[in-house]
C-alpha positions as a LaTeX table, in Angstrom:
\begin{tabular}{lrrr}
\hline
Residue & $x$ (\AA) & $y$ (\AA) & $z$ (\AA) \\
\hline
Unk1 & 199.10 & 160.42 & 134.79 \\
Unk2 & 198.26 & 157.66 & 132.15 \\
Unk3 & 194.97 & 156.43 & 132.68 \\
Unk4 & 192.71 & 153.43 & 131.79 \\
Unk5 & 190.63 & 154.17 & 128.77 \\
Unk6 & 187.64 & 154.04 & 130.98 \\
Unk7 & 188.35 & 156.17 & 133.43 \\
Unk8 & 186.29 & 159.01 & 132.51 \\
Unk9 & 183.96 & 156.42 & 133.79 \\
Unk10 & 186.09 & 155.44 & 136.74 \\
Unk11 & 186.56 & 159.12 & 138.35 \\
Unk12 & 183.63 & 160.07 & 138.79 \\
Unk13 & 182.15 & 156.46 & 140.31 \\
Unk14 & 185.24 & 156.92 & 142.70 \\
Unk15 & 184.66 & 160.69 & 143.41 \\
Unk16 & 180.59 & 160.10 & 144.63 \\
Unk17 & 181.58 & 156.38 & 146.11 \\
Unk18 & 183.62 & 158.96 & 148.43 \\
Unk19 & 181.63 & 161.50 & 149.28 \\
Unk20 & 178.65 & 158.59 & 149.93 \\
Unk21 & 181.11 & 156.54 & 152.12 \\
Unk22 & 182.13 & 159.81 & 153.96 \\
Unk23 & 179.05 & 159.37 & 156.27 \\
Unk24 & 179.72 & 156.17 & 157.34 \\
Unk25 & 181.39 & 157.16 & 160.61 \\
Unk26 & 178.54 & 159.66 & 161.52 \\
Unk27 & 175.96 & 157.19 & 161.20 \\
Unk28 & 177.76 & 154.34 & 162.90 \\
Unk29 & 178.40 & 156.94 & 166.11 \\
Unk30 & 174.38 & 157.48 & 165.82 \\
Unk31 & 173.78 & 154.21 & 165.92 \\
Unk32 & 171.20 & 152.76 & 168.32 \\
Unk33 & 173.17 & 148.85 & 168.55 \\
Unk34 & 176.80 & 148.44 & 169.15 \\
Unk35 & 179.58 & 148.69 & 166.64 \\
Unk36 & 179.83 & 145.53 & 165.40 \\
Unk37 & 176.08 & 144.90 & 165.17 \\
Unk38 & 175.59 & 147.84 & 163.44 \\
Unk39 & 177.99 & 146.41 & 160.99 \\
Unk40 & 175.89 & 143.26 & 160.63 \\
Unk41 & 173.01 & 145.16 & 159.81 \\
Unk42 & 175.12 & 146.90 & 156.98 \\
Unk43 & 175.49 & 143.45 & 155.13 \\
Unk44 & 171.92 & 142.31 & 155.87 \\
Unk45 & 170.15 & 145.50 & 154.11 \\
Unk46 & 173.31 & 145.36 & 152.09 \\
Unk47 & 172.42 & 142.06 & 150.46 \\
Unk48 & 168.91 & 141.76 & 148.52 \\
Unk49 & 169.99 & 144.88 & 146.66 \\
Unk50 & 173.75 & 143.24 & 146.08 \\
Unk51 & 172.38 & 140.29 & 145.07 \\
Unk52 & 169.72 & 142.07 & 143.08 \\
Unk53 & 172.73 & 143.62 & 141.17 \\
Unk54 & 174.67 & 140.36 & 140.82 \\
Unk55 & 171.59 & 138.93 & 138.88 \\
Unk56 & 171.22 & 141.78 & 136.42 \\
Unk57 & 174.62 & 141.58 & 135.58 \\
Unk58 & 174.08 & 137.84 & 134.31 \\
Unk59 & 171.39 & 139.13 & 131.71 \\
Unk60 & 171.17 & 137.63 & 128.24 \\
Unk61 & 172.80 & 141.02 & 126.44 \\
Unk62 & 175.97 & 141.02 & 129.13 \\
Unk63 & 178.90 & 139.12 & 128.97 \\
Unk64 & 178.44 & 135.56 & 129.92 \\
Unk65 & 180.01 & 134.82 & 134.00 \\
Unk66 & 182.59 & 132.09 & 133.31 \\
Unk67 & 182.53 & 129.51 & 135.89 \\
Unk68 & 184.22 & 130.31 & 139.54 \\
Unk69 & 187.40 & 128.70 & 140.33 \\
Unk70 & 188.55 & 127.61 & 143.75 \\
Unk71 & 190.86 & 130.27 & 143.51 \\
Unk72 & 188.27 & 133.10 & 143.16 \\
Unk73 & 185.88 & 131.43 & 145.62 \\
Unk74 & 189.43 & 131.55 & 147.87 \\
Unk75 & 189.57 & 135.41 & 147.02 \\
Unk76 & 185.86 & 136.23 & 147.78 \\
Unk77 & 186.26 & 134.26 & 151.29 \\
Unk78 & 189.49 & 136.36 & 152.04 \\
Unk79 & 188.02 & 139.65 & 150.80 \\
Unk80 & 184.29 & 139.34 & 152.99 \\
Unk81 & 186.93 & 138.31 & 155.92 \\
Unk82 & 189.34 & 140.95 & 155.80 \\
Unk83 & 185.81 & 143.36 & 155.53 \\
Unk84 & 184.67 & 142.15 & 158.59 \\
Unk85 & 187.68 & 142.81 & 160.10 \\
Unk86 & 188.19 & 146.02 & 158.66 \\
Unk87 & 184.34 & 146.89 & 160.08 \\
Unk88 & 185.14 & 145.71 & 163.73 \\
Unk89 & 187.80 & 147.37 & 164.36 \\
Unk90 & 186.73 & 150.39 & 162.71 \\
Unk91 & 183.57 & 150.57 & 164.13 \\
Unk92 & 184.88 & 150.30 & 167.30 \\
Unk93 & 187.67 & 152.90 & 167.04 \\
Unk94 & 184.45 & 155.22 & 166.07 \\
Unk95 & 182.89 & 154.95 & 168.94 \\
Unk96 & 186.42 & 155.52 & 171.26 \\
Unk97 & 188.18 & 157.77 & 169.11 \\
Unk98 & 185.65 & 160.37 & 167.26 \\
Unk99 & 184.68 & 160.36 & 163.64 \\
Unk100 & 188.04 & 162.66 & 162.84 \\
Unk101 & 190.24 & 160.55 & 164.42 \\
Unk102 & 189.33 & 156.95 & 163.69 \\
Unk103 & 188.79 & 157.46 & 160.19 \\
Unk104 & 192.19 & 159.45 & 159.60 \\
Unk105 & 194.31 & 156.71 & 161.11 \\
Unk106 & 191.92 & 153.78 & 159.00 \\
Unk107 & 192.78 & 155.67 & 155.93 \\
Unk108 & 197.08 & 154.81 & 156.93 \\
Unk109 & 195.48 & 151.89 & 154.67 \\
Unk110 & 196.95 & 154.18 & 151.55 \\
Unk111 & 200.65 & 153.00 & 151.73 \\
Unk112 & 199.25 & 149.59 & 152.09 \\
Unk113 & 197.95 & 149.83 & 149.27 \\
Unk114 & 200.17 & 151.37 & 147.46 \\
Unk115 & 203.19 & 149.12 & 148.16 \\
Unk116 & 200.85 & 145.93 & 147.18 \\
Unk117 & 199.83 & 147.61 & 143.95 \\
Unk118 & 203.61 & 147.65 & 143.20 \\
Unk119 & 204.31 & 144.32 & 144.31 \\
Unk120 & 201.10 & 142.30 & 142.84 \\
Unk121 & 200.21 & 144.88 & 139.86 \\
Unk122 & 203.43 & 145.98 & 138.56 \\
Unk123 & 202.28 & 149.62 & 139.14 \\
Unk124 & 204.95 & 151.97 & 138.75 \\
Unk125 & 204.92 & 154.60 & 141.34 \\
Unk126 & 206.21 & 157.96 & 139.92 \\
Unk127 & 208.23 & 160.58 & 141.76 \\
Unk128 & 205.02 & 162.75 & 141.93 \\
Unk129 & 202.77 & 160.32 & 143.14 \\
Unk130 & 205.55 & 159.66 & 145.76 \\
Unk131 & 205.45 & 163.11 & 146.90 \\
Unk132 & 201.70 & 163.76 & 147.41 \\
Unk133 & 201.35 & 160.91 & 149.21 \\
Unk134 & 204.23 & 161.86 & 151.01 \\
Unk135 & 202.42 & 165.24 & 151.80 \\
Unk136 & 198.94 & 162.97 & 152.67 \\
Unk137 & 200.45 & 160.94 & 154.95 \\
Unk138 & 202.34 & 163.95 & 156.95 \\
Unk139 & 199.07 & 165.28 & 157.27 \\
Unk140 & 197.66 & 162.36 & 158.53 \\
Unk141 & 200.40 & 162.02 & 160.75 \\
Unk142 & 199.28 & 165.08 & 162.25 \\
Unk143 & 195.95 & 164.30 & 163.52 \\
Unk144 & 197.56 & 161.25 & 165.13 \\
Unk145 & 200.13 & 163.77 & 166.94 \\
Unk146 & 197.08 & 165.29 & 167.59 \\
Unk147 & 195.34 & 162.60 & 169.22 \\
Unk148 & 198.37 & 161.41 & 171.47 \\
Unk149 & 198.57 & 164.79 & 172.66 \\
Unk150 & 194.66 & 165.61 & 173.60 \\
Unk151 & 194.15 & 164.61 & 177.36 \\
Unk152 & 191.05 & 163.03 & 175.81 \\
Unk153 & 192.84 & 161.06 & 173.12 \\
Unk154 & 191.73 & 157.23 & 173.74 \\
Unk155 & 195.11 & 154.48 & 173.00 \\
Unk156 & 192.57 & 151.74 & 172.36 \\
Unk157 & 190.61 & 153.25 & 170.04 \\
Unk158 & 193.56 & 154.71 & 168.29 \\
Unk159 & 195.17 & 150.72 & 168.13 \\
Unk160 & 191.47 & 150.08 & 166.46 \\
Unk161 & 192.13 & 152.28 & 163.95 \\
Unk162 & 195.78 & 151.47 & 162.98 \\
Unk163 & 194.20 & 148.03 & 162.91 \\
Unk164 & 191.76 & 148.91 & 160.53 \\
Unk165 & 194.20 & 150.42 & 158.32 \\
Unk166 & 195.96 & 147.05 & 157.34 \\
Unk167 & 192.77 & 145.21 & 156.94 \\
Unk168 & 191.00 & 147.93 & 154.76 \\
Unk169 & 194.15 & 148.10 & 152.46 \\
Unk170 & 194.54 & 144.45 & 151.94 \\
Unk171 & 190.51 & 143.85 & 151.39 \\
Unk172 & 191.28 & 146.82 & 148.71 \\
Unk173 & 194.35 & 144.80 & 147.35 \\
Unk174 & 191.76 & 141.77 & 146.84 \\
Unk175 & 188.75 & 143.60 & 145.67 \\
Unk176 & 191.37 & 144.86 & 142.57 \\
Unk177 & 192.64 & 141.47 & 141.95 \\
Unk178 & 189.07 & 140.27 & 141.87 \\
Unk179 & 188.25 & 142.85 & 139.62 \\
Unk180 & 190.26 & 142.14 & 137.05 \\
Unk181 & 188.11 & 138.79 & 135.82 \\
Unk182 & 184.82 & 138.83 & 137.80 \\
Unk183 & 181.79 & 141.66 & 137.67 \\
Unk184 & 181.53 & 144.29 & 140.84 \\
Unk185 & 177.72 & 142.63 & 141.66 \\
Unk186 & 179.11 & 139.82 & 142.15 \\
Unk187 & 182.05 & 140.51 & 144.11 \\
Unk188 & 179.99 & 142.80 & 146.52 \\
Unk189 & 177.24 & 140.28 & 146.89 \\
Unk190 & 179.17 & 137.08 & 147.64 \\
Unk191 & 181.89 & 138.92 & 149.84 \\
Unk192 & 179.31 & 140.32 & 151.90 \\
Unk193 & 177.79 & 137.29 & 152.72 \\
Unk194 & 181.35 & 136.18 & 154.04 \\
Unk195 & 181.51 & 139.07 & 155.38 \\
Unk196 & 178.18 & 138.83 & 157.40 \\
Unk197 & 178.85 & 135.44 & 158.75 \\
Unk198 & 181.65 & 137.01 & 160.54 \\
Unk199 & 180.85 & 140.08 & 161.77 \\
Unk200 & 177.29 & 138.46 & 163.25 \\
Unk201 & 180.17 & 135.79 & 165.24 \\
Unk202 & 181.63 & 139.26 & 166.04 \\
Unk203 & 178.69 & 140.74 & 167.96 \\
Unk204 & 177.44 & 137.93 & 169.31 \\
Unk205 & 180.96 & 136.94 & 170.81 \\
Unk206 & 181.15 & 140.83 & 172.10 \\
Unk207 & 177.71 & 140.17 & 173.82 \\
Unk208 & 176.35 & 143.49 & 171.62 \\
Unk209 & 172.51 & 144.42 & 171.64 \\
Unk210 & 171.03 & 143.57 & 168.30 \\
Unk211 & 167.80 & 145.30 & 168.39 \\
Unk212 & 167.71 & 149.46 & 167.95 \\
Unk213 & 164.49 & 151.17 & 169.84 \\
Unk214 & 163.43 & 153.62 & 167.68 \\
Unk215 & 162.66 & 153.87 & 163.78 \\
Unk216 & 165.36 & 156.31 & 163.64 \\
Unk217 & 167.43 & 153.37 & 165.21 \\
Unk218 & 166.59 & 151.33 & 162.11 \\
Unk219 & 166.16 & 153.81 & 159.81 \\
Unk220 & 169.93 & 154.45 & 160.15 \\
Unk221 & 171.01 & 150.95 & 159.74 \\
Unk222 & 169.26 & 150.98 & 156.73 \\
Unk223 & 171.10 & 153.73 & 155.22 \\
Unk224 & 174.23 & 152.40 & 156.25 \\
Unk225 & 173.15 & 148.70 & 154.50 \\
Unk226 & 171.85 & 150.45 & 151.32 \\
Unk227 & 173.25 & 153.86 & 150.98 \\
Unk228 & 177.19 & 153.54 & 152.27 \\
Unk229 & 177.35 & 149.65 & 151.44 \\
Unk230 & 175.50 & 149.31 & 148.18 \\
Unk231 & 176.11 & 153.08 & 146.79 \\
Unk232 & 179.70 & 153.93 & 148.22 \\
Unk233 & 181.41 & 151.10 & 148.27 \\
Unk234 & 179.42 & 149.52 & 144.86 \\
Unk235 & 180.42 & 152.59 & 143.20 \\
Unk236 & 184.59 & 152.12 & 144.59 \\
Unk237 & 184.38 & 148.64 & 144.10 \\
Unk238 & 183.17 & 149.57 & 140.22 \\
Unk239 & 185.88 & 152.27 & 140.04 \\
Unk240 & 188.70 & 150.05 & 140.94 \\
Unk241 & 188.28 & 148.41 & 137.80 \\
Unk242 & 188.73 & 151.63 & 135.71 \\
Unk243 & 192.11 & 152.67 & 137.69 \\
Unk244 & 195.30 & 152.27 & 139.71 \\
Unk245 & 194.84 & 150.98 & 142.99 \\
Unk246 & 197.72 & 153.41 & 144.00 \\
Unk247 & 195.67 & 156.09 & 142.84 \\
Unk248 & 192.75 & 155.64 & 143.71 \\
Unk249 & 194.25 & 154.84 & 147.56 \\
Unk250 & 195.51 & 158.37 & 147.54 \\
Unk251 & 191.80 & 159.51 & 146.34 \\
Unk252 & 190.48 & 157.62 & 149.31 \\
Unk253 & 191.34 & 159.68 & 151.69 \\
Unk254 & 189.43 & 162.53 & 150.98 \\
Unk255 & 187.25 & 160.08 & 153.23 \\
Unk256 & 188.40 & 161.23 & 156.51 \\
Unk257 & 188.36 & 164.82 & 155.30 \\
Unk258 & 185.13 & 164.17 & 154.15 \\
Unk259 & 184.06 & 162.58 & 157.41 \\
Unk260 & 185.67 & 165.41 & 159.68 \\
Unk261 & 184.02 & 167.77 & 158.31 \\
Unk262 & 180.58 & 165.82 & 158.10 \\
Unk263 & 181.48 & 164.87 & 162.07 \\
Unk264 & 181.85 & 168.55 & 162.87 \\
Unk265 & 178.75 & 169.62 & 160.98 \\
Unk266 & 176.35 & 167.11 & 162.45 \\
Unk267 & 178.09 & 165.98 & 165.67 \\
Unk268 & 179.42 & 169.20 & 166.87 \\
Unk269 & 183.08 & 166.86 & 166.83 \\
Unk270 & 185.47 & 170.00 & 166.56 \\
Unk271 & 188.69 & 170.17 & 165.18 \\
Unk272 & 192.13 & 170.69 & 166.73 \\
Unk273 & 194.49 & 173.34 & 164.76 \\
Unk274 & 196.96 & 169.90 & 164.42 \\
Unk275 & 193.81 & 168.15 & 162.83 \\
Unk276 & 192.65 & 171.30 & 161.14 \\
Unk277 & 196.47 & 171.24 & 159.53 \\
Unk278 & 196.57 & 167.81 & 158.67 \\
Unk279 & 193.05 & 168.00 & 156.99 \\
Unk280 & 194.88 & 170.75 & 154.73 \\
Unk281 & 197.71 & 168.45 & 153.84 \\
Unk282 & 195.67 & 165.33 & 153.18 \\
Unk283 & 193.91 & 167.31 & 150.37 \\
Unk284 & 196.60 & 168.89 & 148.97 \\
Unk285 & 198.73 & 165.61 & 148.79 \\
Unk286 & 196.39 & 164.08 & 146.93 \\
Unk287 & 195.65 & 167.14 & 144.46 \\
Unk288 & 199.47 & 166.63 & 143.89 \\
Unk289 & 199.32 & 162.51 & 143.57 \\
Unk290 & 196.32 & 162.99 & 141.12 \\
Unk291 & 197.89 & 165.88 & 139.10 \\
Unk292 & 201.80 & 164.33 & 138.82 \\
Unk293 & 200.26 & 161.13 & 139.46 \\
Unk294 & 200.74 & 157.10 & 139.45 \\
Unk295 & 201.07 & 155.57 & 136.21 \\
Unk296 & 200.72 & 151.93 & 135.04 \\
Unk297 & 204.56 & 150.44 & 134.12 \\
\hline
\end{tabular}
């Protein structure tokens, strides 16, 4: 695989932006408020540290920020958007479906992605990375066998997470286009303030509680506002500057892996031998996309 001369950078920020975001599900199933207000607390603590970020990256010694078009405020709008619908739904399909399941099928985002790094990037998708994500998505396709089989499989929550898929890829699609001319403080700060505005019409429109009754309640809103917003998806949104979208989609899903596991281990969420088995294929289909790999045309 041909890299970007900064991706020894770019791994790495993509590898811990993973593991961070892994915990998102967990913490959104603890969650004292409903789904899509804990979401709108996830932009609110989110926000004084993004825009904290976007202000030291406009110091004397950086590169001066050239002036925003219409275009890129366009971009930003549709990005925060596409988040808030990504967080809805997914949040949602959480709270239905399990941590294993909804976060599997959100992660269908990968051929999404993939497909619209092709068509808008002129990323050449080689035969390898065409077989491990091949592999990834059989295994994912597993744990959704697995889910319409379970007596306790939930449709809705399923349909939440298939929904989640196409707006997560596409808000990925724009983050990398963004990327390309504007700094990742930036980007995360004034998406997230688009995003805010409508995930809080979300909540209030859903008739959700706002208000969690314990500090543990608020304690874990702030982790999700500072540790998964700011920390996981900073570092991705960083890392998507240093690499392939189509790779680094294929690296995403280590997420759901990530977050079965983490589901199991904290919220006694066991696995199926289907789920167990798809888990398996995920990871090797992306050891395969990452070792025969995507490579820029």
């Amino acid at each position: 695989m041909r890299f970007s001369p900064t991706a020894s950078f770019g791994l790495p920020a993509l590898a811990v932006g993973v593991l961070i975001i892994s915990f998102s599900p967990v913490l959104v199933q603890v969650s004292e408020v409903g789904p899509s207000a804990t979401a709108v607390y996830r932009m609110l603590f989110a926000l004084p540290a993004l825009t904290a970020w976007m202000v030291l990256e406009r110091r004397p010694e950086h590169v001066p920020l050239r002036k925003l078009k219409m275009r890129d405020w366009g971009l930003l709008a549709l990005a925060g958007l596409l988040f808030t619908g990504d967080l809805v739904a997914w949040h949602s399909a959480i709270r239905m479906s399990g941590v294993a399941n909804a976060t599997f099928l959100a992660h269908l985002s990968t051929p999404i992605i993939s497909t619209g790094a092709w068509l808008l990037f002129r990323e050449r998708l080689t035969w390898g990375f065409m077989t491990g994500l091949l592999l990834a998505m059989a295994g994912t396709a597993l744990i959704m066998g697995a889910s319409i089989l379970e007596p306790s499989g939930n449709l809705l929550g399923d349909g939440l997470g298939l929904l989640t898929a196409f707006f997560y890829g596409t808000y990925l699609l724009a983050i990398k286009q963004l990327r390309n001319s504007l700094p990742s403080g930036l980007i995360m700060a004034v998406s997230s303030v688009f995003s805010l505005i409508g995930i809080l019409i979300a909540a209030l429109v859903l008739g959700e509680g706002l208000i969690p009754v314990t500090l543990l309640g608020w304690g874990t809103l702030v982790a999700i506002g500072l540790l998964i917003h700011c920390g996981g998806q900073g570092l991705i949104t960083v890392a998507f500057r240093h690499l392939s979208a189509s790779f680094a989609s294929v690296a995403l899903l280590a997420t759901p892996v990530l977050a079965a596991f983490f589901g199991w281990l904290l919220l006694d969420e066991t696995l199926t031998l289907l789920q167990s088995l798809g888990c398996a294929a995920v990871l090797l289909g992306i050891a395969l996309s990452q070792r025969l790999g995507a490579a820029k045309a």
